[in-house]
TORFIDREN-725257 format. One record per residue (C-alpha): residue in one letter; chain; x, y, z. Coordinates in steps of 0.25 Angstrom, whole numbers, plus 5000, padded with zeros to 4 digits. Example, Ala and Ser with C-alpha at 12.3 -4.5 7.8 and 13.67 -1.06 7.14 Angstrom:
REM TORFIDREN-725257
+------+------+------+-------+------+
: kemi : base : east : north :   up :
+------+------+------+-------+------+
:    a :    A : 5049 :  4982 : 5031 :
:    s :    A : 5055 :  4996 : 5029 :
+------+------+------+-------+------+
***
This chain:
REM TORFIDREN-725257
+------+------+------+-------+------+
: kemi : base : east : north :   up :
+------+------+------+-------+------+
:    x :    A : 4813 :  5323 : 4805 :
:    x :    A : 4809 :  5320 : 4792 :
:    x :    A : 4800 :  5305 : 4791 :
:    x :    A : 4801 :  5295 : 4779 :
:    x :    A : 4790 :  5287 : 4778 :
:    x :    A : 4789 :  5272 : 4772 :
:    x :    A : 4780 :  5264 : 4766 :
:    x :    A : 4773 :  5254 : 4772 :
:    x :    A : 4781 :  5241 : 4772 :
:    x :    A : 4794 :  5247 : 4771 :
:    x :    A : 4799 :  5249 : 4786 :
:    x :    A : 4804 :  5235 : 4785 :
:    x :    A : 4818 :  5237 : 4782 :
:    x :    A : 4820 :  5248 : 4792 :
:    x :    A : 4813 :  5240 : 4802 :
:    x :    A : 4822 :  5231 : 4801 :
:    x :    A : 4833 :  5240 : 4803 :
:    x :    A : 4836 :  5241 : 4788 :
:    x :    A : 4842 :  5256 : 4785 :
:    x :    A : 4838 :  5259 : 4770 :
:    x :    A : 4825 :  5265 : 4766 :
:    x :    A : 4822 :  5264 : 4752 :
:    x :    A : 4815 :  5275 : 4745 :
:    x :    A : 4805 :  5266 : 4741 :
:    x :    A : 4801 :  5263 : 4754 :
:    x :    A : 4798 :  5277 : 4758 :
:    x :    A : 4784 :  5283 : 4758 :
:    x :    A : 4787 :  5299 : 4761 :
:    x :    A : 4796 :  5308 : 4767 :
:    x :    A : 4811 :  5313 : 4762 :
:    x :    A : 4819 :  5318 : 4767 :
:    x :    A : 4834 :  5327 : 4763 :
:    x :    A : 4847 :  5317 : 4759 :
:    x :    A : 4853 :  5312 : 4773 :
:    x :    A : 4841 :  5319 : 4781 :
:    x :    A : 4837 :  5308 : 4795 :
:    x :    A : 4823 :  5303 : 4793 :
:    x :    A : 4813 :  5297 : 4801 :
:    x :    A : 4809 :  5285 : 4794 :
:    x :    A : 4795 :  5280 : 4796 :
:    x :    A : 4786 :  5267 : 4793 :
:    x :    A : 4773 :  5270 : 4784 :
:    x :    A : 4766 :  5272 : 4799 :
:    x :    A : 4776 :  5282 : 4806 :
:    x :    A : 4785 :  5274 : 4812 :
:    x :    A : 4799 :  5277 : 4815 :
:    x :    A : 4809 :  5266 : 4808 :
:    x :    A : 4824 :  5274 : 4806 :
:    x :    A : 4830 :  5287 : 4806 :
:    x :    A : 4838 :  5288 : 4792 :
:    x :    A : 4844 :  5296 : 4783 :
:    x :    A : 4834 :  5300 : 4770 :
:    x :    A : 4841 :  5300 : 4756 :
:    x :    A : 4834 :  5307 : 4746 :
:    x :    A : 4841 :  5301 : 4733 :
:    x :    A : 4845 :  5287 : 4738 :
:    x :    A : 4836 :  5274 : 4736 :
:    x :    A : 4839 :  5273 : 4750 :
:    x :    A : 4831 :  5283 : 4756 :
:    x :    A : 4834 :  5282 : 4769 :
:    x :    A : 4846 :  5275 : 4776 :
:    x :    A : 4842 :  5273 : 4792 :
:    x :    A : 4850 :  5280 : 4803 :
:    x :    A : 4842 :  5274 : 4815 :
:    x :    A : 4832 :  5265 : 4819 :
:    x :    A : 4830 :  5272 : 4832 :
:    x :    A : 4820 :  5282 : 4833 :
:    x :    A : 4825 :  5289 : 4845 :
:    x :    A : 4842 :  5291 : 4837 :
:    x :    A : 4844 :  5302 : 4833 :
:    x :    A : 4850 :  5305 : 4819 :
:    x :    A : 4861 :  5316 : 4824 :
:    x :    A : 4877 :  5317 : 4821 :
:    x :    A : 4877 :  5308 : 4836 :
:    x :    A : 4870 :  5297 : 4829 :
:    x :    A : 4883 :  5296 : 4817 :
:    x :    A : 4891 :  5297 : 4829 :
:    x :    A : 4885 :  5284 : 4838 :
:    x :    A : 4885 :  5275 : 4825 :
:    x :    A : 4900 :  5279 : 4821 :
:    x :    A : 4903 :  5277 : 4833 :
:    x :    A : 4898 :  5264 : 4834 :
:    x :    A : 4900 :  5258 : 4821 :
:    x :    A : 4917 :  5262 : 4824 :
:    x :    A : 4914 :  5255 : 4836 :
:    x :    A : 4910 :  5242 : 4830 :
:    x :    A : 4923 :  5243 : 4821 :
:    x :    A : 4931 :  5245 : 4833 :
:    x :    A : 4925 :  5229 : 4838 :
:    x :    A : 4930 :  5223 : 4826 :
:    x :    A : 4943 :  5216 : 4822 :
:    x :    A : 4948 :  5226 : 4810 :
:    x :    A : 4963 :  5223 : 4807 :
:    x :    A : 4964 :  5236 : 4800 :
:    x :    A : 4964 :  5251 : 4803 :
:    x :    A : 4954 :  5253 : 4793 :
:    x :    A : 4941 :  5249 : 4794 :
:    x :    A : 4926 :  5253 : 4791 :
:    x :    A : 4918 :  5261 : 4802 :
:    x :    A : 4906 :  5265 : 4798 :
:    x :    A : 4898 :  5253 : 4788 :
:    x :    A : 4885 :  5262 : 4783 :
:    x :    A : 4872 :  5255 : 4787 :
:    x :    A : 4879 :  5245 : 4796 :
:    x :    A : 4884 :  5256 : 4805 :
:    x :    A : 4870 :  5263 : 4804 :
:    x :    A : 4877 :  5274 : 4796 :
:    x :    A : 4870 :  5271 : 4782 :
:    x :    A : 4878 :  5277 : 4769 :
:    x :    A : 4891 :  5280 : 4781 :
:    x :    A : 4904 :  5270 : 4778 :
:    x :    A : 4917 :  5275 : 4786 :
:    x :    A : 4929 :  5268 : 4785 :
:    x :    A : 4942 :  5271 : 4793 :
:    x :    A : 4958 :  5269 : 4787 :
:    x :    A : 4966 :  5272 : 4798 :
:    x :    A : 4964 :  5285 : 4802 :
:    x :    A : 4956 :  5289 : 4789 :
:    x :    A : 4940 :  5287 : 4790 :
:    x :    A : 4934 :  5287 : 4775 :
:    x :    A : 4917 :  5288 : 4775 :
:    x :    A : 4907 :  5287 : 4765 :
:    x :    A : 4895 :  5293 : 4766 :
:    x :    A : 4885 :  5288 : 4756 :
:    x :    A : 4871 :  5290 : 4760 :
:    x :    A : 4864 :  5304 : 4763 :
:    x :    A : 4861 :  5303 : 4776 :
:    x :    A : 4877 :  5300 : 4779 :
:    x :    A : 4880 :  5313 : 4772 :
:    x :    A : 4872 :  5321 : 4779 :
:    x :    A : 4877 :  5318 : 4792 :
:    x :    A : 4894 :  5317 : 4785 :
:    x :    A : 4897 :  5328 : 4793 :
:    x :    A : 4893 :  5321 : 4808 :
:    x :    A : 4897 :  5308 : 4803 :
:    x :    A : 4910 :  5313 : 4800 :
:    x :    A : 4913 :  5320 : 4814 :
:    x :    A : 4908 :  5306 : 4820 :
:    x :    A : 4919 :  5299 : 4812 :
:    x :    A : 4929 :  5305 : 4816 :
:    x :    A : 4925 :  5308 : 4831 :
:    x :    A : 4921 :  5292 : 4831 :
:    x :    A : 4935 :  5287 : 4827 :
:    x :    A : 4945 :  5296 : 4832 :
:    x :    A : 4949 :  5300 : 4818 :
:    x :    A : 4951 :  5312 : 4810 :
:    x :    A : 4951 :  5309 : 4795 :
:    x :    A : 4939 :  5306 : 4786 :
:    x :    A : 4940 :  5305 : 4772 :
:    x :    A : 4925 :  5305 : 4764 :
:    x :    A : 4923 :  5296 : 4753 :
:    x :    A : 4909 :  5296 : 4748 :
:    x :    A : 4909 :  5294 : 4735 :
:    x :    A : 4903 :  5281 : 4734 :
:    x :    A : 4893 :  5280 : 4722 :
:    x :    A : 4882 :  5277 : 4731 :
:    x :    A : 4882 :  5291 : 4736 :
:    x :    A : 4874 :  5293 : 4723 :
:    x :    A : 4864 :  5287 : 4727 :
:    x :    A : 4862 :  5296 : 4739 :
:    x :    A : 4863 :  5308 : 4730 :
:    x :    A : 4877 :  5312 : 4737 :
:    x :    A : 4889 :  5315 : 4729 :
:    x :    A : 4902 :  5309 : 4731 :
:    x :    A : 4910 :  5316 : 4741 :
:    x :    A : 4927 :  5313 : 4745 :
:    x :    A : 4937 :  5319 : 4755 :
:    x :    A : 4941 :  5324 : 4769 :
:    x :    A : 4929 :  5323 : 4777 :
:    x :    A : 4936 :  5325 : 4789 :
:    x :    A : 4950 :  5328 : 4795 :
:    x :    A : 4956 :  5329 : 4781 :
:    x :    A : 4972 :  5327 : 4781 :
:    x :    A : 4982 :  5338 : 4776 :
:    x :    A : 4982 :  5331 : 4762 :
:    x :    A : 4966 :  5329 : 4759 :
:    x :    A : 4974 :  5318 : 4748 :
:    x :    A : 4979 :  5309 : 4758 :
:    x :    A : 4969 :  5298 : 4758 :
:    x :    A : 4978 :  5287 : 4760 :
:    x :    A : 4977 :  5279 : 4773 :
:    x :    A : 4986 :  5267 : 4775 :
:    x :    A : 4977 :  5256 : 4783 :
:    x :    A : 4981 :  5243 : 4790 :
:    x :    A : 4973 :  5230 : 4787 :
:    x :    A : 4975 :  5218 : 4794 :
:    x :    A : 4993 :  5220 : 4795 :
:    x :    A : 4992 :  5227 : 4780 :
:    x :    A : 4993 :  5241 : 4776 :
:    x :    A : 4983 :  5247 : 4765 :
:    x :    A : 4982 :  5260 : 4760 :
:    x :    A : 4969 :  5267 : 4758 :
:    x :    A : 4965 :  5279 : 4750 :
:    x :    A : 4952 :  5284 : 4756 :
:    x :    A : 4951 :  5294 : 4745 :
:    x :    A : 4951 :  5286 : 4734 :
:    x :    A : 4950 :  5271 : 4738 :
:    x :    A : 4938 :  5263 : 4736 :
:    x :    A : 4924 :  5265 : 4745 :
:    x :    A : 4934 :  5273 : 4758 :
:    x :    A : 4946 :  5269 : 4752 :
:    x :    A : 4948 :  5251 : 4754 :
:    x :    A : 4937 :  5240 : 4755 :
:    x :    A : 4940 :  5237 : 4770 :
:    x :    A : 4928 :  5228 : 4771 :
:    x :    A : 4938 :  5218 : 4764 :
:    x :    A : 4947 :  5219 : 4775 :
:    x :    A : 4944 :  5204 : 4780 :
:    x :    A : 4944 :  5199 : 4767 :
:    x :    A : 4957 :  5204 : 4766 :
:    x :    A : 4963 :  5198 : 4779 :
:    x :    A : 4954 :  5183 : 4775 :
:    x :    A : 4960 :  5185 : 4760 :
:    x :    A : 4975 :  5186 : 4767 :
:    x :    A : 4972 :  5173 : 4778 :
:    x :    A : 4967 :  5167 : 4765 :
:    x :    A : 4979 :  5169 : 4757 :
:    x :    A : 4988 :  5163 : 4767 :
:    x :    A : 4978 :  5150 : 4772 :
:    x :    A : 4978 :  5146 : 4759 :
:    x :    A : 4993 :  5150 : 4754 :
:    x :    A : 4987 :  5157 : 4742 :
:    x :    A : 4998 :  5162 : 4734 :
:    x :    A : 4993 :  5170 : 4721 :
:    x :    A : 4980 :  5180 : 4726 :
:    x :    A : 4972 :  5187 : 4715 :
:    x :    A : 4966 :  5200 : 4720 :
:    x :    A : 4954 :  5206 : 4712 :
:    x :    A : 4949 :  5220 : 4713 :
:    x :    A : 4959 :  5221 : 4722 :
:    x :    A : 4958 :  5237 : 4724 :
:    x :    A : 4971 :  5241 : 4733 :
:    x :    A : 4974 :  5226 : 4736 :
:    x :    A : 4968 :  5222 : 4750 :
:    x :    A : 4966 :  5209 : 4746 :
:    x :    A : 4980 :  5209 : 4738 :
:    x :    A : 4987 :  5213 : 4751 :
:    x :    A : 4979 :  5202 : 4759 :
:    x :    A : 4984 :  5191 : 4750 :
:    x :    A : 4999 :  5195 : 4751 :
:    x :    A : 4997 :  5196 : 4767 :
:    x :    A : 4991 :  5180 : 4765 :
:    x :    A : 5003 :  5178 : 4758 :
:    x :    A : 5001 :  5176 : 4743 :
:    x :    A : 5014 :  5178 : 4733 :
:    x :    A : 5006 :  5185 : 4722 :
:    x :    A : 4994 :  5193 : 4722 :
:    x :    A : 4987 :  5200 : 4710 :
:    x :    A : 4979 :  5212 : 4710 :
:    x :    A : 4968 :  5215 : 4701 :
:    x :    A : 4959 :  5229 : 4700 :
:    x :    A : 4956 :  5239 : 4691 :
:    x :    A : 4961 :  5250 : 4697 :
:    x :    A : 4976 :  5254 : 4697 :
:    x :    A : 4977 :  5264 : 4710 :
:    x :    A : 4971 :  5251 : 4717 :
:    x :    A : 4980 :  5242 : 4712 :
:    x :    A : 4992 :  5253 : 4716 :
:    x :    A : 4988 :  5254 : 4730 :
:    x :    A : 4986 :  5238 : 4730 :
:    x :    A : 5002 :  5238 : 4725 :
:    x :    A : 5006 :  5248 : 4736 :
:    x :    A : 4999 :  5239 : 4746 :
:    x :    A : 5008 :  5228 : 4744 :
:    x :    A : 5020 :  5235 : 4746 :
:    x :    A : 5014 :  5242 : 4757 :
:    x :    A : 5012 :  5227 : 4764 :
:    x :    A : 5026 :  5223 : 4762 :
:    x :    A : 5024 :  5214 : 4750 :
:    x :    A : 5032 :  5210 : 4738 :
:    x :    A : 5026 :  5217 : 4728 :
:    x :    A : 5030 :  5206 : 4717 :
:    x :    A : 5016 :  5200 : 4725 :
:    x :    A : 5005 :  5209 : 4721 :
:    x :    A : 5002 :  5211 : 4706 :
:    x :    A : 4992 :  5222 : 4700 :
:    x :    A : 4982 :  5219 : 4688 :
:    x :    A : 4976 :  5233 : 4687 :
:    x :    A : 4963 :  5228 : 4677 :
:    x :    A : 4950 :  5223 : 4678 :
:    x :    A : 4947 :  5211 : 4688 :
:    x :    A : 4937 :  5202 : 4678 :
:    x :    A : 4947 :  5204 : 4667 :
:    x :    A : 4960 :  5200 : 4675 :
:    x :    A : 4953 :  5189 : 4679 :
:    x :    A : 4950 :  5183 : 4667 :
:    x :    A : 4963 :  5187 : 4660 :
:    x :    A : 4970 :  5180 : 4671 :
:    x :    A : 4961 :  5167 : 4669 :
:    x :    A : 4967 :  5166 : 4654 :
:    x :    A : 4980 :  5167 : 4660 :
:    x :    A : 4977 :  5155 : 4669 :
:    x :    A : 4982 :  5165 : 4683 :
:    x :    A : 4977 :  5158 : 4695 :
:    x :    A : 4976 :  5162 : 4710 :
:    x :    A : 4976 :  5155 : 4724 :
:    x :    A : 4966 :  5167 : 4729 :
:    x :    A : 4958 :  5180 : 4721 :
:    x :    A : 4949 :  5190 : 4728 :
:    x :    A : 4939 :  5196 : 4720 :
:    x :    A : 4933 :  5209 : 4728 :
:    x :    A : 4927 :  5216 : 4716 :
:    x :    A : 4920 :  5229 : 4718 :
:    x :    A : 4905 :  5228 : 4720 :
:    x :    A : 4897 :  5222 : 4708 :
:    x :    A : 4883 :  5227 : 4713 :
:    x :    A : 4879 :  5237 : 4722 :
:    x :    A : 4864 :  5234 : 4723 :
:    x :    A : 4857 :  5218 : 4720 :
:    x :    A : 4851 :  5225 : 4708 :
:    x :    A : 4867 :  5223 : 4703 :
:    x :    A : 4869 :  5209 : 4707 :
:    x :    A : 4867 :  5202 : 4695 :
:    x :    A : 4877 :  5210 : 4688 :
:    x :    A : 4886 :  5210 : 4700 :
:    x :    A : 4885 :  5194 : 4702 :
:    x :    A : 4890 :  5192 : 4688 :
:    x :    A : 4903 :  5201 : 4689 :
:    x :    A : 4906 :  5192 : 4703 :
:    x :    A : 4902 :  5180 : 4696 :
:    x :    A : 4913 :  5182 : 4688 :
:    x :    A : 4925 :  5188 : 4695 :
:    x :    A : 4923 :  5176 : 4702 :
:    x :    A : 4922 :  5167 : 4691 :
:    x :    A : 4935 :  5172 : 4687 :
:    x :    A : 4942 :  5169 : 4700 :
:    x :    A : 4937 :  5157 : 4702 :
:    x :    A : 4945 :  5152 : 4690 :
:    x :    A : 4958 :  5160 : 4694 :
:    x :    A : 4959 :  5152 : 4708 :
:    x :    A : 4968 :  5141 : 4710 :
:    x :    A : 4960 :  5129 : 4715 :
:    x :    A : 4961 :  5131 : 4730 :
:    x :    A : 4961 :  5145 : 4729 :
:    x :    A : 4954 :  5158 : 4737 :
:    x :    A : 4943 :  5169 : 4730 :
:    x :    A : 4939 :  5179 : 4738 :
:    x :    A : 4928 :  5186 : 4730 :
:    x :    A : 4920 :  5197 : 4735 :
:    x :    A : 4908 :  5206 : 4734 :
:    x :    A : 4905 :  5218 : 4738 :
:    x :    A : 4892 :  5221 : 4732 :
:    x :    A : 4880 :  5224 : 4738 :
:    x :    A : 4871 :  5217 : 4729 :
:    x :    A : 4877 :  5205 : 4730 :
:    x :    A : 4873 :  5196 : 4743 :
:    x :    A : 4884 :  5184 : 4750 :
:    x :    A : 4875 :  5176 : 4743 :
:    x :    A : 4873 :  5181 : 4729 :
:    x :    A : 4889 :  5183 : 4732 :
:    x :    A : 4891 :  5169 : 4735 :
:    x :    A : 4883 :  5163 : 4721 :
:    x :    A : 4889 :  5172 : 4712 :
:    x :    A : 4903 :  5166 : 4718 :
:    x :    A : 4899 :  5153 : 4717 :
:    x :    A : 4893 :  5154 : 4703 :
:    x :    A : 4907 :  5160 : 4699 :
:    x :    A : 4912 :  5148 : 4704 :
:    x :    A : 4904 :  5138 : 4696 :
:    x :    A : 4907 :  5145 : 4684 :
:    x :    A : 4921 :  5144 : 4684 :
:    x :    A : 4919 :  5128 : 4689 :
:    x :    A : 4925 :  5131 : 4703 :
:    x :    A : 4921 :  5127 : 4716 :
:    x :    A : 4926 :  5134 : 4730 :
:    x :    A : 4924 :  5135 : 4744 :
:    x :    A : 4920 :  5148 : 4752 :
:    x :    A : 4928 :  5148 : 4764 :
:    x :    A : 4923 :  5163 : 4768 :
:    x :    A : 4913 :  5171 : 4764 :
:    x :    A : 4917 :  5186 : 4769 :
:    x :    A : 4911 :  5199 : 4771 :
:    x :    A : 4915 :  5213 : 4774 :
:    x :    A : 4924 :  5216 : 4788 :
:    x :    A : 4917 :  5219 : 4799 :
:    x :    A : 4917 :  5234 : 4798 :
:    x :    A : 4909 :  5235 : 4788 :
:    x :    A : 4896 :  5228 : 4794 :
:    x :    A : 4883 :  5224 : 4789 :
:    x :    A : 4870 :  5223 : 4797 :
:    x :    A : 4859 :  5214 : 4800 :
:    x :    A : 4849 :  5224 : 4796 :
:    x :    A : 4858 :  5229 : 4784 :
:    x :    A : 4861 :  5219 : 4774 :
:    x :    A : 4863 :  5226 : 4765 :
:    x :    A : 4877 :  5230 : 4770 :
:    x :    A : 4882 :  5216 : 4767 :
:    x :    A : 4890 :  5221 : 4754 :
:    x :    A : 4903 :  5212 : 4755 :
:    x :    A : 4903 :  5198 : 4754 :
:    x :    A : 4915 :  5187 : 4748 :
:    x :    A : 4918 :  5172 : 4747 :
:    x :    A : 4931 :  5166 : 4750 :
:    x :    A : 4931 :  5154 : 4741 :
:    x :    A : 4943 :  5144 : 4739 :
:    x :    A : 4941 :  5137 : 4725 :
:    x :    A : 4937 :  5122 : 4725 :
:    x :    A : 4951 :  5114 : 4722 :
:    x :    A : 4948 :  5105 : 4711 :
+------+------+------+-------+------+
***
């Protein structure tokens, strides 16, 4: 077994159960991309078994903190195992759902999610991909299924010196094109395409949103939603099952828009209800500001301004003024959900930029949530890091 040595002083993260090892902290030893390591203390002393990544910043990505585990197919097996165990305690309205969360499943670089009887998987780290084939066999063997689509072609497979990689990992139908998977979510019917959807395919970490954006909707009797970045419509779908009369969705991407149209009509909804604005979100807001539009609720869920804290300052003024924006669009009285997904930006930097929004446009509101992601996609004590999503559900002040 090949031994990583660090410097002195930088055992403190792993002690504490941190997985990453940053290149810096390392004083010898290297090892081949994915290869398991020992990773010692500046003395000799074991910390973690890992996986040693020879172009990532990351260097190593910690399996176990155990000295006696073993880093075998039996290891992918157990965690598996147990992380679609966890899922199986939780209360999911839905037959799709994430089963395996990276880091928080102790599978660093490993996200699986499941549509029905399809699994999607992302391998993004080196030490995943060397192990994809056992991995694989233990999905399948764990779930009782027999179709797994790959998508790893997130950017941040870059960074791990891997090229992107797409298709049938295992049990391929008899058309490999058929990537379309019908799922249900809380009573609605969604259809993914695993293929070519965002991340696996949907952003099911929203899927609580989703379900408090519907409650919401019908408390509050809200009648005219604004859905931005609304992608294939989850949270346009969710207003019209809360009951609203008109609801208009806003994203630059046409086959989005079309599968959000199509969901509607697969719902059983009036059509007339739902309207399209295929353009740029910053634009539409602002255009519809000079027109005097108003809303009784807006959802903003942009894509992720900043991936690292070394972006947040550009990110924060992008959010700052979405939300600016939509403050101004609300009816006195009326609901924002706003959102984000970026890593580089805490709840609390979250929550001033919101609130710096608000005192710009001269409005005052209430939080009466703050909400995360659904509970299938975890984060640990040890990992903070794995805290990505974060939103505010505001009411505006009535004057």
């Amino acid at each position: 077994m090949k031994v990583i040595k660090l410097r002195d002083g930088k055992e403190r993260s792993l002690r504490k159960r941190h997985p990453w090892v940053f290149e810096g902290s390392i004083a010898s030893g290297r090892a081949d991309a994915g290869e398991t390591v020992r990773v010692e203390s500046h003395t000799g002393e074991f910390l973690a078994w890992g996986a040693y990544s020879p172009a990532s910043s990351i260097r190593v990505r910690a399996w176990s903190f155990d000295a006696a585990e073993r880093i075998d197919a039996s290891f992918f097996g157990r965690r598996i195992a147990r992380a679609v165990a966890v899922r199986a305690r939780l209360p999911i309205e839905s037959d799709a759902m994430r089963l395996v969360h990276g880091e928080a499943d102790g599978l660093p670089g490993l996200v699986v999610d499941r549509y029905g009887d399809t699994l999607c998987a992302q391998f993004t780290a080196a030490g995943v991909e060397r192990w994809k084939g056992a991995i694989a066999d233990a999905l399948l063997e764990v779930t009782g299924l027999r179709r797994l689509y790959e998508r790893s072609d997130a950017s941040v497979r870059e960074l791990e010196g891997l090229a992107p990689v797409t298709g049938w990992l295992r049990g391929a139908p008899d058309d490999a094109e058929d990537t379309e998977i019908t799922i249900r979510e809380h009573g609605w019917r969604l259809t993914v395409d695993v293929a070519r959807g965002h991340k696996t395919g949907y952003y099911l970490d929203q899927r609580d949103s989703r379900k408090l954006f519907a409650d919401s909707v019908r408390h509050f009797g809200v009648q005219r939603v604004l859905n931005c970045y609304s992608y294939t419509g989850g949270f346009s779908i969710a207003a019209l099952a809360g009951g609203a009369a008109q609801v208009t969705s806003v994203d630059s991407s046409g086959p989005a828009l079309e599968r959000a149209s199509a969901h509607v009509a697969l719902n059983g909804f009036d059509v007339a209800r739902h309207t399209v604005v295929d353009a740029d979100v910053n634009a539409t807001l602002r255009r519809f500001i000079d027109e005097g539009r108003r809303f009784d609720a807006i959802v903003l869920d942009p894509p992720k301004f900043a991936a690292t804290a070394g972006q947040a300052e550009r990110a924060a003024r992008a959010y700052k003024d979405i939300n600016r924006l939509a403050f101004g669009l609300l009816e006195p009285g009326g609901l924002l959900f706003t959102f984000s997904c970026s890593g580089g930006v805490s709840a609390d930097l979250f929550h001033k930029i919101v609130a710096g929004a608000g005192l710009d446009a001269g409005i005052d509101g209430q939080i009466h949530a703050r909400t995360g992601a659904a509970p299938d996609h975890p984060m640990t004590v040890t990992f903070p890091e794995g805290e990505y999503l974060k939103g505010l559900v505001i009411v505006k002040q009535i004057a």
